[in-house]
N, C-alpha and C positions, 0 to 999 in steps of 0.2 A: 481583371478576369479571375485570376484566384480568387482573389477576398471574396467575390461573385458564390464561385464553385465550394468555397469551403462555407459560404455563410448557408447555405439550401440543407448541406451534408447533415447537421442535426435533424433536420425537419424530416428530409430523408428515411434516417436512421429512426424518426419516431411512427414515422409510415411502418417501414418494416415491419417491426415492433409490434403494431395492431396487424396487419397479414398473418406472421408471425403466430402471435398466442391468436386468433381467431380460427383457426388452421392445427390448433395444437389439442391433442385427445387429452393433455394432459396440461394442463394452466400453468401450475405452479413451475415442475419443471422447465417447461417454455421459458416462463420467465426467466429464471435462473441460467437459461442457456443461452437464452437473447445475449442478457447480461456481460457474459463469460466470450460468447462467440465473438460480441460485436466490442469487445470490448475497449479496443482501441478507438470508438466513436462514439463514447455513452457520455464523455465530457464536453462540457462546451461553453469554455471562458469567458469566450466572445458574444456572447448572449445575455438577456436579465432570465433565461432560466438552466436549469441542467439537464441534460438529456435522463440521465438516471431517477433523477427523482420525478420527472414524470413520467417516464413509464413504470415507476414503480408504486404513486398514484392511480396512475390507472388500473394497474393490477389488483390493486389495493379492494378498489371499487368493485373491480372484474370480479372477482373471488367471491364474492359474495354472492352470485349467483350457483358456488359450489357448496357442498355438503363438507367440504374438507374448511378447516377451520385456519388461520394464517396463527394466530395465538395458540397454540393446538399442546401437546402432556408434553411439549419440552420448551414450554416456555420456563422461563426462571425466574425468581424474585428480586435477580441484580439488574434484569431487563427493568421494571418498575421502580426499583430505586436509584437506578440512574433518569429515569425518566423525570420521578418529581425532585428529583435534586435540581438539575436542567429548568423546572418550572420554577421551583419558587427561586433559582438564582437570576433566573428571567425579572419575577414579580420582585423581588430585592433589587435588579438592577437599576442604574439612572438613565439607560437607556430600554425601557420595557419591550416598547413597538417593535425594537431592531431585534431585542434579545428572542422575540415571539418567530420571529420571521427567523432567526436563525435555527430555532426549536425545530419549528417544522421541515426545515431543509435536512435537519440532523435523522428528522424521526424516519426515511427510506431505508438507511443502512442498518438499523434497526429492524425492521420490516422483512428486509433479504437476509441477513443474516437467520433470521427465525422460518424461514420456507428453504434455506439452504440446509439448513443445520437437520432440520426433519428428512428431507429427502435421502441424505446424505446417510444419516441415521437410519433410515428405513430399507438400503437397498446399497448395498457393497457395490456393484458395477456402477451405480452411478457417482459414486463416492470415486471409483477412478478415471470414470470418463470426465469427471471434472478435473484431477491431476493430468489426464491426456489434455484437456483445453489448456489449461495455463503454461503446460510443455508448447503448444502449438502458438500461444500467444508469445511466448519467449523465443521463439524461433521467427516469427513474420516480425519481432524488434526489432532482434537482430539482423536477420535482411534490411528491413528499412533503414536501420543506423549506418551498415555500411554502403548503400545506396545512396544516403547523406552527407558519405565522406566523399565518394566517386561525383554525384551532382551538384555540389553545393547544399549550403545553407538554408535555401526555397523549397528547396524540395522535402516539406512539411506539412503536418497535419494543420496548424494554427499559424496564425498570422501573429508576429511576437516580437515587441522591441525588448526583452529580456536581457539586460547587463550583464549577468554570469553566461551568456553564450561564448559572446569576442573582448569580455572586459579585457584577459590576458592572452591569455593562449585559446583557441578556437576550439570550445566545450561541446560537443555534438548532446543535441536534447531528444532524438533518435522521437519517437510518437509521442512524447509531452513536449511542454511548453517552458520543463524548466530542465536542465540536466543534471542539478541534485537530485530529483527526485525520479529521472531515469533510471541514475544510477543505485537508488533504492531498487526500485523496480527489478536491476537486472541480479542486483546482489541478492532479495528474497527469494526471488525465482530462480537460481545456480543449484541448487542444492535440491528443487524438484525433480533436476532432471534426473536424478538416479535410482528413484521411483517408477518400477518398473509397473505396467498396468499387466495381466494376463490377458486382457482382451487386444492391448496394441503395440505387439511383441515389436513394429515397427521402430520405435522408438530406440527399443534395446542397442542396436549395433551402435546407434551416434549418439547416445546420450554424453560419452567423454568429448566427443567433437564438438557436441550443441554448448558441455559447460564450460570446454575451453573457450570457445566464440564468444558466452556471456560474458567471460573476465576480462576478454579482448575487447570488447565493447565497454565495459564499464571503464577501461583504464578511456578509451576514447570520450568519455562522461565529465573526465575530471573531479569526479565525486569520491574526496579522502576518507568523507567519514562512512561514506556506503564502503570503501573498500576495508577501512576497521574493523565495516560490522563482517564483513566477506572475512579477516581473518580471524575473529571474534569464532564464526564459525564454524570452519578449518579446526581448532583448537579444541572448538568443541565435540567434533566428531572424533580427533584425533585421541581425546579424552577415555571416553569410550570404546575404543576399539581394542583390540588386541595388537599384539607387538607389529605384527604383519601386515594390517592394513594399517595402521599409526605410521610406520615406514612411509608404505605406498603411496598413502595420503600427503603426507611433508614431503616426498618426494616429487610428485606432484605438483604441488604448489610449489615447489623451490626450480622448478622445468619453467612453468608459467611464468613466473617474477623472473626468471635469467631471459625469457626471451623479449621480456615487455623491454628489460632494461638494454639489451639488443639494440632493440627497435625503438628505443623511448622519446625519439625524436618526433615519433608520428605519432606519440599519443599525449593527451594535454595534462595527465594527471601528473608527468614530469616533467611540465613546461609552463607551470601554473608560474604567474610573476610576484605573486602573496607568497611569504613565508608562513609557517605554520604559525609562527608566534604572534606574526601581524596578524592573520586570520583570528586569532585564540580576542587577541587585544578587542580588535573591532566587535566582536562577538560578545566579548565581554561587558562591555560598555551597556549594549542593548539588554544582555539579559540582567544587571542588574538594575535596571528598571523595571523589569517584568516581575522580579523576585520582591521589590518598593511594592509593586501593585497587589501582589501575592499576599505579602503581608499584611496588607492597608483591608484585607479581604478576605480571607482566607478560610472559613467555611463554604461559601456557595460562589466567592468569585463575582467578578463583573458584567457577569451575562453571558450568555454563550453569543458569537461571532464580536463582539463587543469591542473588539481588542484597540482594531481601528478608530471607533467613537470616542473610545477611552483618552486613547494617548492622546487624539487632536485637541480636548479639553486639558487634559491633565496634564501632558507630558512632550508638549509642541515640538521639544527635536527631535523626535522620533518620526524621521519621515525619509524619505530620498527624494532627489530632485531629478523627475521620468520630463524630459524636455521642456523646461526651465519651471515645472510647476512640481509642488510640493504632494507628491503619494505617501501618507501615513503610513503603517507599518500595520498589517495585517495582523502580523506575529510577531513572537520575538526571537526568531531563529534560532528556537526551541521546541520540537513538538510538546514535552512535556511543560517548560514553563507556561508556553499558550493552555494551553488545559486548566495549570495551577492558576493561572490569572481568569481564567473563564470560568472555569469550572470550580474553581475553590480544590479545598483537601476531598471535600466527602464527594463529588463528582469526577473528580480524578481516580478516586481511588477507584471509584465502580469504575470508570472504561476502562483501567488497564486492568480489573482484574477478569475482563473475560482472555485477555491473553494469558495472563499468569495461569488464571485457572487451568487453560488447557495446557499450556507446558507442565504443568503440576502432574495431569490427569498422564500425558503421555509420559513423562518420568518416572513416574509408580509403575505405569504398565510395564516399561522397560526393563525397572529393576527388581520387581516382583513375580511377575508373568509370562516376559518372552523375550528375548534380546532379539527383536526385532530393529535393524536398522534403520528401516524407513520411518519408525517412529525420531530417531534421531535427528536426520535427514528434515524432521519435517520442524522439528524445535529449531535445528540451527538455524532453517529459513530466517523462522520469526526470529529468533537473536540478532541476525542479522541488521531486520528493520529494525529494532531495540538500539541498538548500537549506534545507525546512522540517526533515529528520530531527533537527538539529543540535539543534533546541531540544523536539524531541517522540519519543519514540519512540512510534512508531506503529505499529509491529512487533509490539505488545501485540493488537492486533486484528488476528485473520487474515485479516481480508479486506484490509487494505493491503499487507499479505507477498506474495497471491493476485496483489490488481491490480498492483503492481510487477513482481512475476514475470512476469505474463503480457505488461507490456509490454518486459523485456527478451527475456522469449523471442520476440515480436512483430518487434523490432528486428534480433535475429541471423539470424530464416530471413527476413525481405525483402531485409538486408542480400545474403545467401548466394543468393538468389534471380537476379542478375544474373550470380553463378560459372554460370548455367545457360546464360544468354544472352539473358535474360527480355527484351524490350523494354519500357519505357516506358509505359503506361497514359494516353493526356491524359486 
């Protein structure tokens, strides 16, 4: 009866969708707020499609009956050279057909990122009603996470034989289907919440209660290297601040870590049965096969989604054994070596540099134009997922692609927001 009720939920959710932007005075936003709203339902593993990429197909198509153009004066030149880098590593690859079909699945968050990034750019409140949705998104996790400690295991979005749930200690995967990548999830989004909106003063009183509950959740995660990046970012804030809040802040985090270790019985992050060294070992093994394939390739890579094709010919022990049959390796429990292996150097280099660029842009701003904190707040996020990506790719789930996105798009128009002459918000 589950499997029943959760297999309708995408189809559901693409109904809405069309109600939704049919309904909507305004298209583009619609979409982007479908996206954002529904976010916890826009994935959908269990299927041969994704919820996201077709409605963002159909948007796609939709739009064209607007005067507003989706390519529109902020498009950029690293959108199309990542573009044909992606093609001709497709047309270079040995698997073409697979590389083509992954192309097009790539090319939606492309797409939303360029109708996000305008909007956001064009209209300050909506640039923080979108920080209100991802605060509100971080809050129904964290309810649902701990409603997953109280009901069990079942009580999930996905239907999931997943080994890092109960390999060791019982890893709660809270609205994904893995709990690395919740734990990403909960560690980029911690540092939003202190992003005050003016429009939803709401927020303001529990924002310290919503980001302790995130950390609280994340140690329920068992994800080490989200929590690195979590103090990766700590570190980074603490960097930047004056004597005062640098205090407040380590002091803070040193509240949080005394009461996990308290409690540390009931959370799995120190009850993990892997030492870190065995983790490092086993870890190891896999990426220096990806770093073989990297070099065997390493201008355009093996095709974008490729990874899997790859190693079944190339690199046969690269698989797990999911109920006595052999599953290939998607990745290599590396977001970045999977890129360097897909994507080569010069495709690599374009996707991560629209995050660089935008930590670049909100750096300058900071240290040039206005010591504004929530520009910080908004870099640590992304360091965050920087941190953890190294040992997870998380990118397999579109909704971590989604929320990154939307916080580097978040970062460049507040950044750009002060080129206006914006003042300051206390």
């Amino acid at each position: 009866m589950k499997g029943a009720i959760l297999g309708v939920l995408p189809y559901i959710t693409f109904l809405l969708f069309f109600i939704y932007l049919f309904r909507a005075k305004n298209a583009s936003r619609a979409y982007v707020l479908f996206c954002l709203y529904f976010f916890p339902l826009i994935y959908s593993p269990d299927h041969t499609y994704n919820v996201f990429q077709a409605i963002t197909y159909f948007y796609f198509f939709y739009s064209f009956r607007s005067n507003k153009p989706i390519f529109s004066k902020y498009s950029h030149p690293l959108v199309w050279y990542v573009i044909i880098c992606l093609f001709v590593g497709a047309l270079l690859s040995e698997f073409m057909a697979h590389a083509m079909v992954g192309l097009i699945g790539f090319l939606p968050i492309i797409i939303f990122i360029h109708v996000l990034l305008f909007e956001v750019l064009e209209d300050d409140s909506f640039m923080f009603k979108v920080i209100d949705i991802l605060k509100l998104n971080l809050l129904i996790a964290i309810i649902f996470v701990f409603l997953q400690v109280g009901l069990g295991l079942n009580f999930a979005l996905f239907v999931t034989d997943n080994p890092n749930i109960t390999f060791e200690a019982i890893r709660y995967p809270g609205i994904f289907q893995d709990p690395q990548k919740f734990a990403q999830f909960l560690s980029a989004l911690s540092f939003i919440t202190l992003i005050d909106s003016p429009t939803s003063p709401k927020f303001t009183k529990y924002k310290y209660a919503l980001l302790v509950f995130a950390v609280l959740s994340l140690f329920l995660t068992g994800g080490r290297a989200a929590l690195l990046g979590l103090a990766a970012g700590v570190v980074f804030i603490a960097f930047f601040s004056n004597n005062k809040v640098r205090f407040a802040t380590i002091a803070g985090a040193g509240v949080v870590v005394a009461l996990a270790f308290v409690f540390s019985s009931y959370f799995a992050i120190f009850n993990r049965g892997e030492s870190l060294k065995d983790s490092y070992d086993t870890r190891n093994e896999i990426w220096q096969v990806a770093i073989k394939i990297f070099t065997q390739h390493p201008l355009f890579g093996i095709g974008i989604s490729n990874y899997s094709s790859y190693v079944e010919v190339h690199a046969k022990d690269q698989y797990w054994l999911v109920g006595g049959e052999k599953v290939y390796f998607d990745h290599p429990e590396s977001g970045y070596l999977k890129y360097l292996a897909e994507f080569g150097l010069l495709g690599t280099i374009g996707v991560l540099m629209f995050i660089f660029s935008a930590i670049y842009r909100g750096l300058k701003t900071f240290l040039k134009k206005v010591k504004d904190f929530y520009i910080v707040f908004l870099i640590a996020s992304l360091i965050t997922w920087m941190l953890g990506f190294y040992s997870v790719y998380s990118f397999s789930d579109t909704r971590i692609m989604i929320l990154i996105s939307t916080i580097a798009c978040v970062l460049i128009a507040y950044s750009k927001r002060y080129d206006k002459g914006f003042i300051l918000i206390d």
